[in-house]
N, C-alpha and C positions, 0 to 999 in steps of 0.2 A: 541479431543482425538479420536485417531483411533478407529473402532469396533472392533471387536474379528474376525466375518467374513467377514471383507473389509481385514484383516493381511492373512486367509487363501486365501482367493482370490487373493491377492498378491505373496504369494509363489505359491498356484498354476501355474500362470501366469509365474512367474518367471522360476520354472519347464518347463514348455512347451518351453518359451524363449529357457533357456539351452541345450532342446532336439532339437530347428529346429538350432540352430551353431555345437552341435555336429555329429547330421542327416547329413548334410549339406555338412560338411567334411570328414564324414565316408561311406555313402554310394557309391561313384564312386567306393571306393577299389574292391567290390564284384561285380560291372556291368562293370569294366571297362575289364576285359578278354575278355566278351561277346564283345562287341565293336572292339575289337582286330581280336580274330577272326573271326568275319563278313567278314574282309579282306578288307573292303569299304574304310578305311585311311589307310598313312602311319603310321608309330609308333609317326614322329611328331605329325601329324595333332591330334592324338589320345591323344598325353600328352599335348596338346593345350586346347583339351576338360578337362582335369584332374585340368590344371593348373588354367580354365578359372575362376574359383570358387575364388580364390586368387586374380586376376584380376580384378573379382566383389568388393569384400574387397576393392581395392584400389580407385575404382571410389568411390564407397559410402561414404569413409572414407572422402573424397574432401568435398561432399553436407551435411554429415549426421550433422555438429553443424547447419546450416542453418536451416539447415528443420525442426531440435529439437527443436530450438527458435523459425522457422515461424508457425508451424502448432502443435505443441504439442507435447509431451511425448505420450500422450495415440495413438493419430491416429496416430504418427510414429511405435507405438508396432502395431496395426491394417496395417498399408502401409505393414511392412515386411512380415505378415503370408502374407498379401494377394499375393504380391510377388513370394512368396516361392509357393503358389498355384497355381496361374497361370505362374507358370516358369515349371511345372511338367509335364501340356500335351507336352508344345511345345519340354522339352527334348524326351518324349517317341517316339512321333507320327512324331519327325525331323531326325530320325536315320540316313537316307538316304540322309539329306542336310547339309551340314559342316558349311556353314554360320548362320542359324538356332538353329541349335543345338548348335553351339556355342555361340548364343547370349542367350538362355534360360541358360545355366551353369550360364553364366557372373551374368544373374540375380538372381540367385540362392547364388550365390558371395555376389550383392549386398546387399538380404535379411539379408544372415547372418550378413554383416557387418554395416546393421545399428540395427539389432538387438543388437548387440555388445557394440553400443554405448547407445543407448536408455534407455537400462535393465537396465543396473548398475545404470544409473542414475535416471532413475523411482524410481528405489528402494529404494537408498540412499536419495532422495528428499521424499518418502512416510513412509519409515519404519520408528518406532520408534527408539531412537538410542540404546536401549540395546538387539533389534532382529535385526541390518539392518546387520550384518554378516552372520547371519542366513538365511537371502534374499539370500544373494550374494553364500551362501553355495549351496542352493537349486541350483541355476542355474550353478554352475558350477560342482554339483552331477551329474545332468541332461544331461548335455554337455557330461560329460564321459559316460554317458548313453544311449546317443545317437548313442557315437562310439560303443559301444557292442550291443545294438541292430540291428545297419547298419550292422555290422560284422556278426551278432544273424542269420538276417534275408536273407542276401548273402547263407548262410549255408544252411537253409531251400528249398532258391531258385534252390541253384545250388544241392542239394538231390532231387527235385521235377524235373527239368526239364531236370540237367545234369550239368556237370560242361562243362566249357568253353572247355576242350581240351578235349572232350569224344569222338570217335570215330564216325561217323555214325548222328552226331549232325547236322540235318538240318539249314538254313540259317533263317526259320522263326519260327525254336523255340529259336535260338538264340536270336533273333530282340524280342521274348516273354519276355525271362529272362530277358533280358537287360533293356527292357521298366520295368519289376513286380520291379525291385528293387527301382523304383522309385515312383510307384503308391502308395504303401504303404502308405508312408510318410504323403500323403494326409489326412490320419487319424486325426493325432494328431494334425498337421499344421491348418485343418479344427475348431477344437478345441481350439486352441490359437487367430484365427481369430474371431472368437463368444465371448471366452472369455474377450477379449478387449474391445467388447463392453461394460460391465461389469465395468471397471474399473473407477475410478474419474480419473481428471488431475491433474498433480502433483503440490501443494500448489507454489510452487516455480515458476514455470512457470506461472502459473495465477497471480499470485503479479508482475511479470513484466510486463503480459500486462493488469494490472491494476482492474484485475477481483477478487481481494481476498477480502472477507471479513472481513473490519479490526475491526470488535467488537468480534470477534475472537483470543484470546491471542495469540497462533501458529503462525495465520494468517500475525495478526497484526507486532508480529516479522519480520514475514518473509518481509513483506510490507518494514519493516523501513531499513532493513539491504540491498534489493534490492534497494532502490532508496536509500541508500549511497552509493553505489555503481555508477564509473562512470572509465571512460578508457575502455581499454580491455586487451591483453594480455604482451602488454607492461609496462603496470605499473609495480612499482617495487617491492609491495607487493606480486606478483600474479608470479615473477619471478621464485623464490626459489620451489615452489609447482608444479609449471608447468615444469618444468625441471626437477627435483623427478618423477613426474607421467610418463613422456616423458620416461624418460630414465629407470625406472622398466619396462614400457610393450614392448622396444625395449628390453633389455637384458631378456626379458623370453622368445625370441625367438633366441636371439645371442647362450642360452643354449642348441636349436637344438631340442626344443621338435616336431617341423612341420616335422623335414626331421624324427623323430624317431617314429613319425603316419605313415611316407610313407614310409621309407623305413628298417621298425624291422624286418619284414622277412629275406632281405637280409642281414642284419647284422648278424642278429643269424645262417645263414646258411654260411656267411664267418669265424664266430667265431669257427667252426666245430657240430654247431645243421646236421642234416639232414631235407628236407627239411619240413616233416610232423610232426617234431619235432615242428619245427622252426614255423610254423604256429597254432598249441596250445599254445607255449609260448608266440606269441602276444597278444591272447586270453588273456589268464590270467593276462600280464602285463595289459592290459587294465580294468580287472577284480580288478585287486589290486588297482588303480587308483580309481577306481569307490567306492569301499567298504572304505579306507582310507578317502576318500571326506565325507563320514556321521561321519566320527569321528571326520577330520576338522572343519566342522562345529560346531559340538557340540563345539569342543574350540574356534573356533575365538571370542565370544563375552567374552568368561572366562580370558582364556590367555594373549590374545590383538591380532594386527596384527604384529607387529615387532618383537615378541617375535614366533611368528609362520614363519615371514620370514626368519628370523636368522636360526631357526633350518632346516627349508627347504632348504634352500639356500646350507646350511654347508653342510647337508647331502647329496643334490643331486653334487655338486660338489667333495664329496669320490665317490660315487656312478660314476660318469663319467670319472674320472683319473685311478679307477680301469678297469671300459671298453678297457681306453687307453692301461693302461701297460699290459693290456692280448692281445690287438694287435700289441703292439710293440713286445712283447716276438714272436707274431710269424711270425712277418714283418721282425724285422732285430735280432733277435737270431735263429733262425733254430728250436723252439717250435713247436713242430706238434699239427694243426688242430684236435680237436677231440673231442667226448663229454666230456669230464674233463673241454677244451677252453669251452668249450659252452656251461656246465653247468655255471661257474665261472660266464663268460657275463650273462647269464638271471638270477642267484643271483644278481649281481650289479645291471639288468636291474632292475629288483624288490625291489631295494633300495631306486635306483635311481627315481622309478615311486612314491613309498609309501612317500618320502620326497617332493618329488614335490606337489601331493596332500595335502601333509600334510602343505605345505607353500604355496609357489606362485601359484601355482593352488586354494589353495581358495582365497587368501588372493589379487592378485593381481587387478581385476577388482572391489573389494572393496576400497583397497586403491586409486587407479585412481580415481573413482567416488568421494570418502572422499575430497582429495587432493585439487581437481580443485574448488576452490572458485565458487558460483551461477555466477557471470557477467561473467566469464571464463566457463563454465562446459561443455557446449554442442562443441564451438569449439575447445576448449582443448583435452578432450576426442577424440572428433573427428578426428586433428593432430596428437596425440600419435595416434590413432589406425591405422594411415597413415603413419607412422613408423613402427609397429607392423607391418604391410602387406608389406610394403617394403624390410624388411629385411626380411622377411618370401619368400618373390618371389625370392630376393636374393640369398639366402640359396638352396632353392630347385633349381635353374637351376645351382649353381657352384657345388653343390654336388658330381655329380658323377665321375666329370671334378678334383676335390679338392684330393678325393678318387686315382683315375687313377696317378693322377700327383704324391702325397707324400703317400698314405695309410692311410687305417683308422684311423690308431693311431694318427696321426697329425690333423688329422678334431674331433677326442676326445679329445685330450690335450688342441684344441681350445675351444670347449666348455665349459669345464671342469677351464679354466682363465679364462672364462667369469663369470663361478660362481663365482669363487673368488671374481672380481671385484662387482659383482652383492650381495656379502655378505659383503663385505666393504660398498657398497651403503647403506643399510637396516640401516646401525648403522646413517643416518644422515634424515631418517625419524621418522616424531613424530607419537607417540602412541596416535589413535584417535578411542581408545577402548570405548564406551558410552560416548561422547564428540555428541555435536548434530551438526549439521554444520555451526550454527552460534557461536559455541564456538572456532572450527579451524579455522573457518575463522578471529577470534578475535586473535588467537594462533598467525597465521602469520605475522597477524599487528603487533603485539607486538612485536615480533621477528625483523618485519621490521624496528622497531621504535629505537629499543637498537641499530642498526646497521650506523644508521645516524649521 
């Protein structure tokens, strides 16, 4: 039986997780002006550095089941802080070398994305099963928390030193800002990497490489259910689940929430915001996100997970066909731009964000972890989240090219069918609400078995 403070330790850990993937992704928004105007790149070489983070993602997502199965759960959550820390000088102190700088981003990428893999499954392998939602809550609270902090602390920077287009803006207090938005980070990063120390390794992983102790009930389970275990991700039991977990963390990105972290400003400022409108109202979308995530939580272990994807899913797909038809009203009806368009959009956007949270934003990295049987988890995981980043790379470089070519409305209506699809999917995943993961994994045998 778990302790009371090995669980607080756990979510802590989990928090921090949460805050270096959404750190990670948020903070370029508020340094990347600075950058800009240096004048040192062109605008490529500059969205090269923006994008390199994504890039990272995709390498890690290649190694990260390897590494999870060779070297552990706990030193893979230790490898990422350490990572993310020593990727910080070389971004600050490389401003002036392109090669450099771009390879610390990359690794910055990397962190996050084996953080990505890791967590979830740390958790889902250590929590009890009537809090491991609660886990899964914590870190993806945290994550939104991260984005409004990076956003938090850009504000601060750019009040203290100057914003990027300020008149009279020397070239090395820009190279200052530029570098502070990143030093920070070190704080909490430092924190997550100590804290690791701290943690046990996850029962699961030690029963495979034969290290569990089976006078242990847990344990002993875990032992017997691991070595029946044999194949890999071809077996046929292991089909159905893996294809489920696959194909939810690709379609939470098919739904455009990456291109609507980069680019809400301009949206809201083509819907008719202006444009200091338009930069509050990211604020607070992100604010609503964050605050709706502690209410998530509180229901995912109540409600279940299905029963929270369903209504996320529903709702953010009204939420994104209304986006659409306020930009088709003023793509092809002659609708004028104006605050009315652009209040509508940041109500929808605000729909849109509070259901997401409220579904796929908690519930998806739970399910993935739930889903992926133990002899499958780490590389499973791993594949889906090499998906997730490949359509996510996708997305953002057809973006603006999608935009130019047919209008916003057309790159919302696609979203917006993807939800749909993505809430037809939800109805053929089981509810694995307080289920422990030798009882899903039993679920799917059995499923396999009626099917033969």
């Amino acid at each position: 039986m778990i302790k009371k403070f090995e669980v607080w330790l756990l979510l802590a850990i989990a928090g921090l997780g949460g805050l270096l993937y959404g750190v990670d992704f948020g903070v370029i928004a508020a340094a990347e002006p600075y950058l800009m105007a240096l004048g040192i790149y062109s605008g490529t070489k500059v969205s090269l550095v923006v994008g390199a983070v994504m890039f990272g993602g995709l390498l890690s997502s290649l190694t990260a089941g390897f590494l999870c199965d060779g070297i552990g759960r706990r030193r893979m959550i230790i490898g990422s802080a350490g990572m993310f820390l020593l990727s910080v000088p070389i971004v600050c102190l490389s401003v002036d070398c392109f090669p450099v700088l771009f390879a610390g981003r990359v690794l910055q990428g990397m962190s996050a994305g084996y953080m990505a893999v890791v967590m979830p499954m740390y958790l889902a392998e250590t929590l009890p099963p009537d809090i491991r939602g609660r886990g899964t809550g914590v870190f993806q609270f945290f994550l939104g928390l991260g984005l409004v902090v990076a956003a938090g602390a850009g504000c601060l920077i750019a009040n203290h030193y100057g914003a990027a287009d300020a008149k009279g803006m020397g070239r090395d207090v820009m190279t200052v800002a530029w570098s502070a938005n990143f030093w920070w980070t070190m704080v909490p990063m430092a924190a997550l990497f100590l804290g690791g120390f701290w943690l046990k390794e996850s029962p699961v992983w030690l029963a495979r490489r034969k290290k569990g102790n089976a006078s242990d009930k847990d344990s002993a389970d875990v032992v017997d259910r691991v070595r029946a275990d044999e194949g890999g991700l071809l077996q046929r039991r292991y089909v159905v689940p893996f294809l489920l977990a696959v194909l939810v963390l690709t379609l939470n990105k098919t739904m455009g929430m990456s291109s609507f972290t980069s680019y809400l400003v301009s949206i809201l400022q083509q819907s008719g915001f202006e444009g200091i409108f338009a930069n509050w109202g990211q604020l607070v979308v992100k604010l609503t996100n964050m605050v709706v995530t502690v209410a998530a939580a509180a229901l995912v272990d109540r409600k279940g997970r299905r029963w929270l994807l369903k209504v996320g899913t529903g709702g953010m797909t009204v939420g994104l066909a209304a986006i659409a038809c306020v930009f088709l009203a003023i793509e092809r009806f002659g609708v004028q731009a104006n605050n009315f368009t652009g209040l509508v959009t940041l109500c929808s956007f605000f729909f849109m964000q509070a259901f997401y949270a409220l579904g796929p934003g908690i519930c998806v990295w739970l399910v993935l972890s739930e889903l992926m049987p133990s002899r499958i988890r780490a590389n499973g995981m791993a594949f889906a989240l090499f998906m997730n980043q490949l359509v996510a790379c996708g997305l953002a470089s057809t973006f603006r090219p999608w935009v130019e070519a047919w209008g916003w409305s057309s790159m919302f209506f696609f979203f917006a069918a993807n939800g749909a699809i993505y809430f037809i999917t939800v109805h053929f995943i089981p509810e694995t609400k307080g289920l422990t993961l030798e009882q899903l994994e039993h679920l799917f045998d059995s499923n396999t078995a009626k099917t033969r």
